[in-house]
N, C-alpha and C positions, 0 to 999 in steps of 0.2 A: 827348308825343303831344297834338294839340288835342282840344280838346272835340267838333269834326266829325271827326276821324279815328278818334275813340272809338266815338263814335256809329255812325257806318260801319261800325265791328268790332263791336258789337254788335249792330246789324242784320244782317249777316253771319253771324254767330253762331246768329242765333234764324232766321234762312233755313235753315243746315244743322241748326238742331235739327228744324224742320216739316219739311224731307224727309227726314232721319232716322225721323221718326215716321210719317210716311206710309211709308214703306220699311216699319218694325218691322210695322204694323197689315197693311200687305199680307201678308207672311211669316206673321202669324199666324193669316189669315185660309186662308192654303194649307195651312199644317200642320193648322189642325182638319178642311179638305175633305180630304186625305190618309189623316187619323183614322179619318174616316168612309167613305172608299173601302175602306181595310182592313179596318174592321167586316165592312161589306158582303159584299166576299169572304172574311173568315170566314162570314159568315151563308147566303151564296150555295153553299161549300162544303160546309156542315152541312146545307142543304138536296137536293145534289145527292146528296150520299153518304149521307142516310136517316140523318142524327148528330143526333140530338135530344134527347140526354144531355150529360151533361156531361164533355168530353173530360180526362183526366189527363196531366198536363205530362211530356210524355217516352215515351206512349205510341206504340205505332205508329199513331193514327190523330192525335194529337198530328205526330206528324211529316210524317205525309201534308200536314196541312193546313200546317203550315208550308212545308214545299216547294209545295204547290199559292198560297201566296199569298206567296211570297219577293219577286215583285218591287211589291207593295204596300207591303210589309215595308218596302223597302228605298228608295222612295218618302215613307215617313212618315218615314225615320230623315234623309233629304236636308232633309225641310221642317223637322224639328224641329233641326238643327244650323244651317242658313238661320237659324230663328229667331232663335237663340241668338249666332250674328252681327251679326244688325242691332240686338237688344238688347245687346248689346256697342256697336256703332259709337252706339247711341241714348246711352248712358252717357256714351262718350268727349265726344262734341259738347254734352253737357248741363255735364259738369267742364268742357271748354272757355271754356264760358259764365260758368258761375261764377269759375272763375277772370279772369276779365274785369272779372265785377263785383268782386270780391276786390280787385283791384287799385287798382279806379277809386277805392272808397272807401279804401283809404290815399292815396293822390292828393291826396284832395278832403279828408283831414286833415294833408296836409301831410308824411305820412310816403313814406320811398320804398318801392315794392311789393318785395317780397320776391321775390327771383330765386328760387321756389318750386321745388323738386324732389317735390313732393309725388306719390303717387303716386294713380291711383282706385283707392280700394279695394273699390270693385264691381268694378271689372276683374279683382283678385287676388282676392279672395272667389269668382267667378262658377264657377271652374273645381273649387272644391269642394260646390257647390251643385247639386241634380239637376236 
């Protein structure tokens, strides 16, 4: 591989890592307006129905409100698996990269780059992670 075809893949690389990143900060930016939409209609809910205590989890007035804000509910849980995606693909294309540079420096000692199998292991760790 030349030194501009490297180059190229590197530039390449750190292209898909900036819209990666702008991807992830988008996503994160929906899942906290999501957050905050579902506050609200718990808040909005607690307001309507005169609840200005504190609700116990599995109550019948617990359940109400759950059903009255199911589909905020299920709005927040969209954004926060989104998230959890593009912090996934943000990961990928960042090991991409390194393994790029990984490479180039055995290259540039002379060594040959290791046909790596390596795995990310933020990819494999992520999915026990909350």
């Amino acid at each position: 591989m030349t030194s501009a075809t490297t180059e190229a893949s590197k530039v390449a690389l750190l292209l898909e890592i900036a819209s990666k990143s702008v991807d992830f900060i988008e996503r994160q930016q929906t899942r906290r307006i999501m957050q905050d939409a579902l506050n609200g209609a718990y808040a909005n809910w607690r307001e309507d129905n005169s609840v200005h205590h504190r609700i116990e989890q599995d109550s019948d007035e617990w359940k109400m409100m759950m059903d009255a804000t199911a589909s905020e509910y299920e709005d927040l849980s969209d954004a926060k698996r989104e998230e959890a995606n593009a912090a996934k693909r943000l990961r990928h294309a960042v090991f991409k990269y390194k393994k790029e540079i990984d490479a180039e420096k055995a290259r540039d000692a002379g060594l040959e780059p290791a046909d790596d199998k390596r795995v990310d292991l933020a990819d494999m760790y992520s999915q026990f992670l909350p």
